[in-house]
C-alpha positions in Angstrom: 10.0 78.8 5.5 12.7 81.3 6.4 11.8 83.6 4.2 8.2 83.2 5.1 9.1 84.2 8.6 11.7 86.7 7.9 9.3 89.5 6.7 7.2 89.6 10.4 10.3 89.8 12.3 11.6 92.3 9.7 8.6 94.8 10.2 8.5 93.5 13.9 11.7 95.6 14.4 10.8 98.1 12.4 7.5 99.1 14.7 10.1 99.0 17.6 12.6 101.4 16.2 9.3 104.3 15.9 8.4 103.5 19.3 9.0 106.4 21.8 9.5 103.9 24.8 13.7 103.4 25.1 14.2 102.5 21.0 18.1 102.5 21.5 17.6 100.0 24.0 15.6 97.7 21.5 18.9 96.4 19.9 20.7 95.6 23.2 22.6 98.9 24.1 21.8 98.3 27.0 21.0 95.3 29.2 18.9 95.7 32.4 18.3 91.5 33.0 18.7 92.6 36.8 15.4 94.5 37.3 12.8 92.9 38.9 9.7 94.0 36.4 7.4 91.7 34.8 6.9 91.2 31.0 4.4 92.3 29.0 2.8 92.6 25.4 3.1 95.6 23.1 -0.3 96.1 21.7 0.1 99.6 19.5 3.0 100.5 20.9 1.7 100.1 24.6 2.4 97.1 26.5 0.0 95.0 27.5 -1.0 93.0 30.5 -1.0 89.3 31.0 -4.9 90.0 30.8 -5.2 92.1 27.8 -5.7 95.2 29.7 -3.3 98.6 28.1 -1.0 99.8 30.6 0.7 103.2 30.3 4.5 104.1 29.2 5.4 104.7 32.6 4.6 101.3 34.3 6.9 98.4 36.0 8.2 96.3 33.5 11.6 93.8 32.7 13.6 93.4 30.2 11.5 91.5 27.6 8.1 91.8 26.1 5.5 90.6 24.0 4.5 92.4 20.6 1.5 91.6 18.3 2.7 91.2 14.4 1.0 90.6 11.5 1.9 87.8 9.5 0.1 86.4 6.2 -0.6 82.6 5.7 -1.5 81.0 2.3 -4.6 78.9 3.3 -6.4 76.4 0.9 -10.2 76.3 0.6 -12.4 73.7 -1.2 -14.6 74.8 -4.0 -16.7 73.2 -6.1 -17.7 74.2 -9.4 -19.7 72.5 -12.8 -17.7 71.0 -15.8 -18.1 69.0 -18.5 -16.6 65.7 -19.4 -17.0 63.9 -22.7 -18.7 60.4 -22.8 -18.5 58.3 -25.9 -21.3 55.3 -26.3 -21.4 52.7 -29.3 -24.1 52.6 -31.4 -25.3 49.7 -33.6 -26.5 50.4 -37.1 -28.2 48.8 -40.2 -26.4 48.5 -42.8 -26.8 46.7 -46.4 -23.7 44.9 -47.4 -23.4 42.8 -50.6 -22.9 39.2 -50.5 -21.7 36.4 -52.6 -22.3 32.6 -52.0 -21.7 29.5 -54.1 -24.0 26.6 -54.6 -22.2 23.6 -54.8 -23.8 21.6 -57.6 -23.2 17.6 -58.0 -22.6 16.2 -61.5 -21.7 12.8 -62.6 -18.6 11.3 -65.0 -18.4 7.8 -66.6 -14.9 6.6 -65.4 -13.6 2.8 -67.2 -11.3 0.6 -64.9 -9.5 -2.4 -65.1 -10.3 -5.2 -62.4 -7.9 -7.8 -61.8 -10.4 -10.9 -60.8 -8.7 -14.1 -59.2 -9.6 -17.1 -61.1 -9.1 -20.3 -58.4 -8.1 -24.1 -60.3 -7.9 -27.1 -58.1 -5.3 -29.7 -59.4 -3.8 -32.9 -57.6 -0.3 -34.6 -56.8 1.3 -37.8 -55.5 3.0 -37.3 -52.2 5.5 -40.1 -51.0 5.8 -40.3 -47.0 7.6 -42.3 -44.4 5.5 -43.3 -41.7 6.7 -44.8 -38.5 4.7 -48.1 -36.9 5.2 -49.0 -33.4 5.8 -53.2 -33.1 5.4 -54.4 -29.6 7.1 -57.7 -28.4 6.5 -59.4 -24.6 8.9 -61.1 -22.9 9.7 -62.7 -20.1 12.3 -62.2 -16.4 12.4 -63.8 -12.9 13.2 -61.1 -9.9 14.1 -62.5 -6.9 13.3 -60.3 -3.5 13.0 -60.8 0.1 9.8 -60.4 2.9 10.1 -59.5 6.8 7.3 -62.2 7.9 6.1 -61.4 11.5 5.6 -63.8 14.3 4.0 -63.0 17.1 4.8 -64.3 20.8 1.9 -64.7 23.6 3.3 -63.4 27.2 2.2 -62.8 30.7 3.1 -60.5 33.7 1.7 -59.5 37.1 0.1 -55.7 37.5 -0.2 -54.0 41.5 -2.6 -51.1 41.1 -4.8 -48.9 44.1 -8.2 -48.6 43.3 -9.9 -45.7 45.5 -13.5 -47.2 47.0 -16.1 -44.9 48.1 -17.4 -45.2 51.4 -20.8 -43.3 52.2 -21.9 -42.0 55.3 -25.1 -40.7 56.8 -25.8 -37.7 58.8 -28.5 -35.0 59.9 -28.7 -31.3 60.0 -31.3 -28.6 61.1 -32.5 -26.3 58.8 -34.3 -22.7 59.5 -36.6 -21.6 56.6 -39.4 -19.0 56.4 -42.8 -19.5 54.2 -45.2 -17.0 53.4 -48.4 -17.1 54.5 -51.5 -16.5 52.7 -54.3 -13.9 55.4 -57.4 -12.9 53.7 -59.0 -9.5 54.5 -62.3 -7.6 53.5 -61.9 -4.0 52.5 -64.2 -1.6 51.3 -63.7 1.3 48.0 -65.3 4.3 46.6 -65.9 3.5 42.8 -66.5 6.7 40.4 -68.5 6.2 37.3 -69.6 9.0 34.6 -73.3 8.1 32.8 -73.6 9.6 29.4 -77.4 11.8 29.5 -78.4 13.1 26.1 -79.7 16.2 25.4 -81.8 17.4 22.7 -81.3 21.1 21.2 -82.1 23.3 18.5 -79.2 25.4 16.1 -78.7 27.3 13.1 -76.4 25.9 10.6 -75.5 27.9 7.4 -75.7 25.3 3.8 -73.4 26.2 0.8 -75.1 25.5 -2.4 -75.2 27.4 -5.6 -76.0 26.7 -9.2 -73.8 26.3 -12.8 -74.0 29.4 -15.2 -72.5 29.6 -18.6 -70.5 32.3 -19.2 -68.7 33.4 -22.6 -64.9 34.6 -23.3 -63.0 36.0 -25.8 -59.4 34.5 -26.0 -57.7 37.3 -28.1 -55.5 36.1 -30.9 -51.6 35.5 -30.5 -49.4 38.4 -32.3 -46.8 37.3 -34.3 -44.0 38.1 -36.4 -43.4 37.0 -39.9 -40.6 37.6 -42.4 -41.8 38.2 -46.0 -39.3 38.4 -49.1 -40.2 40.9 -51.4 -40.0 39.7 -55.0 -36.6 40.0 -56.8 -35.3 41.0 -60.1 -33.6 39.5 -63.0 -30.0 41.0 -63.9 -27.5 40.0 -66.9 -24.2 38.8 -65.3 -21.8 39.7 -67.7 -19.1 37.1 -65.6 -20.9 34.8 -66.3 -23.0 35.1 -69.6 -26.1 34.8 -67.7 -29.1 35.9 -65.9 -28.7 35.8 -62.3 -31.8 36.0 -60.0 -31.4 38.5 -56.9 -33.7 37.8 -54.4 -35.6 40.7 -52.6 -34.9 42.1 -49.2 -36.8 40.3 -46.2 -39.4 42.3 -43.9 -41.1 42.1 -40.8 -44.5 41.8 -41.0 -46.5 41.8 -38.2 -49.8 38.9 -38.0 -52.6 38.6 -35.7 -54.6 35.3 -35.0 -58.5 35.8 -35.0 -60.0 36.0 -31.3 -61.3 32.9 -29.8 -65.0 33.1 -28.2 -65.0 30.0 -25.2 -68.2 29.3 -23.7 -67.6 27.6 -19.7 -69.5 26.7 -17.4 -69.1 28.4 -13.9 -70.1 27.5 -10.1 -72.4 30.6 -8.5 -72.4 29.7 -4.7 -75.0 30.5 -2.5 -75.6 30.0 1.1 -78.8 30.0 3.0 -79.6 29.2 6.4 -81.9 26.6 8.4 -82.8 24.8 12.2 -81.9 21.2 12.7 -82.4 19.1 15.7 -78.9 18.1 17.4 -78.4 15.7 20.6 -76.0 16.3 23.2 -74.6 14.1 25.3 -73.8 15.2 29.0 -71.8 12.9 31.7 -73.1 12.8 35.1 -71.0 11.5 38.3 -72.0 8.5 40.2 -70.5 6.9 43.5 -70.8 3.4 44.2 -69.5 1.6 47.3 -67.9 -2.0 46.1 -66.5 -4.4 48.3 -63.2 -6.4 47.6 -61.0 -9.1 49.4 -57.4 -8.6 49.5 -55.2 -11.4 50.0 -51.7 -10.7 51.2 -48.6 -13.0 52.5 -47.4 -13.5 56.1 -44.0 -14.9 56.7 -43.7 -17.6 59.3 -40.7 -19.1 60.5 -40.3 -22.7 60.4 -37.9 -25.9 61.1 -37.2 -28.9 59.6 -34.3 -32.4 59.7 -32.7 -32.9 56.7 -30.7 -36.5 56.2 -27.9 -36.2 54.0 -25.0 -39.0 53.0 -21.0 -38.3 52.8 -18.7 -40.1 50.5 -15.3 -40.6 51.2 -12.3 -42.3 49.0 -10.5 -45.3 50.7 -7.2 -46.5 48.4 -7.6 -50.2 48.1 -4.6 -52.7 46.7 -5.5 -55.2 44.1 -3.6 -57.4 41.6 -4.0 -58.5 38.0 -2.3 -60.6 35.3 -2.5 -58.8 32.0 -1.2 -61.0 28.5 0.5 -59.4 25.9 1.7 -60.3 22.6 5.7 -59.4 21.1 6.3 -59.4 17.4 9.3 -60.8 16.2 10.2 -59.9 12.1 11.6 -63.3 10.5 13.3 -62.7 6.9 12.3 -65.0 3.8 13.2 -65.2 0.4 11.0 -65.5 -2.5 10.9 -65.2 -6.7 8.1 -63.5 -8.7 8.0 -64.0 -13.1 7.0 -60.6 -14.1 6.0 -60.0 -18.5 7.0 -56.8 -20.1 6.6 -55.5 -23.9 9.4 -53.9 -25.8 8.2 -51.2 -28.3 10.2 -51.3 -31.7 9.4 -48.3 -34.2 9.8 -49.8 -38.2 9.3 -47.5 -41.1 6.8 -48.0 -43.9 6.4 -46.1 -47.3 3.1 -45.0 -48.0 1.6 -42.9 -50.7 -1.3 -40.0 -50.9 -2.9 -37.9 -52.9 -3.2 -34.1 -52.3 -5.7 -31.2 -54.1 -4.3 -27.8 -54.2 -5.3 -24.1 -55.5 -3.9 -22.2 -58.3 -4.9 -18.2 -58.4 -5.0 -17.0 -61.7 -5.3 -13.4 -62.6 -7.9 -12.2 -64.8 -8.2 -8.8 -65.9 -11.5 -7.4 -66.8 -13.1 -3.9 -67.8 -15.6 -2.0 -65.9 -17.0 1.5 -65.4 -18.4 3.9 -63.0 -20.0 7.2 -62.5 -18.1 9.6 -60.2 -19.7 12.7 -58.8 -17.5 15.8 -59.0 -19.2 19.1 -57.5 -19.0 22.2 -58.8 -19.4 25.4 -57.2 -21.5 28.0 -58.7 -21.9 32.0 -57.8 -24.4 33.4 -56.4 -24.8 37.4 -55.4 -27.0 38.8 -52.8 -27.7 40.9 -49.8 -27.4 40.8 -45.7 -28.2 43.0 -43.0 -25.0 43.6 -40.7 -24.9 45.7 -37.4 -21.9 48.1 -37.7 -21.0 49.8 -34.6 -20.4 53.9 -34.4 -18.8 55.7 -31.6 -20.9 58.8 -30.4 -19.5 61.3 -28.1 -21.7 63.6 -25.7 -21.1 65.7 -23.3 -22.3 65.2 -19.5 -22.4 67.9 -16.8 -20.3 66.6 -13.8 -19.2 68.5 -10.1 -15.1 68.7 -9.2 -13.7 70.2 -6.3 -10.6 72.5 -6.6 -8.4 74.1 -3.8 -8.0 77.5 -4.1 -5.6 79.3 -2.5 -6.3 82.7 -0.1 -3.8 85.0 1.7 -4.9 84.9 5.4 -3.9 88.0 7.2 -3.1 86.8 11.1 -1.3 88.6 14.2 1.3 86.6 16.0 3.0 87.5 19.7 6.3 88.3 19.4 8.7 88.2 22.6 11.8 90.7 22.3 14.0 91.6 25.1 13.8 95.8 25.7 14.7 97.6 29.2 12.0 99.9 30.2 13.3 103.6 30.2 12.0 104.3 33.5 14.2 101.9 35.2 17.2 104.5 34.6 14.8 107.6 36.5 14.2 105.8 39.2 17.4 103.8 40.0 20.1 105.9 38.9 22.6 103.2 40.6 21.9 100.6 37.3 22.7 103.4 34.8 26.5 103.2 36.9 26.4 99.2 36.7 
């Protein structure tokens, strides 16, 4: 940046030392801040006014002005321009690759085995055994215990007790009440009724009808695809000492089904037009004056003497004699004989006779067929899709910057005396 600006300022100075207007001046020789002048701008060597307009040499001015200097900027500009950019795509092919698969054949081997068959043989012993058989003897004992008898004891005693007796009493009371009375009264109302006239009229009424036609179509055939195999070819397979069949290669084949002629039956409508005779019904208004007899309620006020009775409780004293019984527990002793059985356990011998099982191995030969497979070679063909990059080339727009030199003037203030400041006040030359 300082060197960007040091170039204007350079040649800034330069146009000030070839002016004719006070040049020694220019570099501070001599300082006239006390003059009352106004600044200006140089334009061409000739200062300017603050509204553009050239003023001569010889005008009023201070110690500073303003200069106009050229300066270059670097500016960049957008531009767009055409270029080319490479696009690659992938591309499936057909390609014919060889093949080899192996049929697995079964074939079957006689295998002999040996089988070890269990042979069972029941045989019997004599087992000896203790068993032991429960005798049961009774006996006798006398237990001697004791019983609370009770014995009851009749008694008497004398009961006070208040017994509240109801007293009833009759008095009399006036009531107010109010009953309705029925009043009947005739009135007279305006009934409305509506009478149903008919009305017989004429219209036009359109009728759909039509008829059944039988119409053909022809159902094309479906398309279809069908692989064929072309026949093969026999070839000596030196691996193997034989001839091996390769099959042909497969092809589309494209079929058509024979068209279909349909014969359907189809509806034609028609409509045609005809008078029938309709009936309208119209309602007419009709007043009718009906008498009626309303009833309504009246209250009346009215009084009657009610009797009523009042009970009052009056405590009364009475007395009773009440019995009662007291139970008095007298001891007595008595004997009861009661029979038990004692259980002795004596042991007896006894014999029995017990079948068992004897396995016996037997071996015993056998055979069997056991498949074993065996895989045999077969060559052939397929069709695989093997993928290829392709590169092209496709036009696309970019935008650069490019750079441009801008040639621009710029005010420039520097501090100069005007010259005629020393003609016309020779008193500032002395200060």
């Amino acid at each position: 940046m300082s060197k960007r600006f040091a170039l204007p300022i350079l040649a800034a100075l330069l146009a000030i030392l070839s002016a004719n207007i006070a040049s020694a001046a220019y570099f501070g020789a001599a300082n006239y801040s006390s003059c009352g002048c106004n600044s200006g701008v140089v334009s061409d060597g000739q200062p300017v006014a603050a509204d553009g307009a050239a003023e001569s040499s010889d005008g009023a001015c201070d110690g500073s002005m303003t200069i106009m200097v050229n300066r270059q900027r670097v500016v960049y500009e957008p531009q767009q321009f055409t270029g080319y950019r490479n696009v690659t795509e992938t591309v499936y092919e057909d390609v014919q690759v060889p093949t080899v698969n192996y049929v697995r054949e079964t074939h079957y081997r006689t295998v002999n085995y040996t089988v070890r068959r269990p042979v069972w043989e029941t045989k019997t012993k004599q087992v000896n055994y203790t068993v032991m058989v429960p005798h049961y003897e009774t006996r006798t004992k006398t237990i001697p215990y004791t019983v609370r008898r009770p014995v009851w004891e009749t008694k008497t005693k004398t009961v006070n007790y208040t017994v509240m007796r109801p007293v009833w009493e009759t008095k009399t009371r006036t009531i107010n009440y109010t009953v309705m009375v029925p009043v009947t009264e005739q009135r007279t109302r305006t009934v409305v009724s509506y009478v149903r006239k008919a009305v017989p009229y004429t219209r036009t009424v359109t009728v759909q009808g039509g008829h059944w036609e039988t119409r053909q179509e022809v159902i094309p055939g479906r398309t279809y695809t069908r692989t064929v195999q072309t026949p093969g070819t026999w070839s000596y397979d030196p691996c193997t000492c034989k001839c091996v069949y390769c099959p042909g290669p497969c092809c589309q084949v494209q079929c058509k089904c024979p068209d279909k002629v349909c014969c359907k039956k189809c509806w034609v409508p028609e409509c045609h037009t005809k008078e029938i005779q309709c009936t309208k019904y119209v309602c007419e208004k009709v007043c009718t004056e009906c008498p009626y007899t309303v009833t309504k309620c009246v209250p009346e006020c009215r009084t009657k003497t009610c009797c009523y009775k009042v009970c009052k409780m009056v405590p009364e004293c009475r007395t009773k004699t009440c019995c009662y019984k007291v139970c008095h527990w007298e001891c007595e002793q008595k004997c009861k004989t009661c029979c038990y059985k004692v259980c002795k356990m004596v042991p007896e011998c006894r014999t029995k006779t017990c079948c068992y099982k004897v396995c016996n191995w037997v071996c015993e030969q056998k055979c069997k067929q056991v498949p074993y497979t065996v895989c045999k070679k077969v060559c052939g063909t397929k069709t695989c899709k093997v993928a290829r990059c392709v590169t092209r080339k496709e036009p696309c727009t970019y935008t650069r910057c490019v750079r441009k030199v801008v040639c621009e003037q710029v005010p420039v203030k520097v501090c100069c005396p005007p010259p005629c400041c020393c003609c016309c006040n020779p008193c500032c030359c002395c200060n």
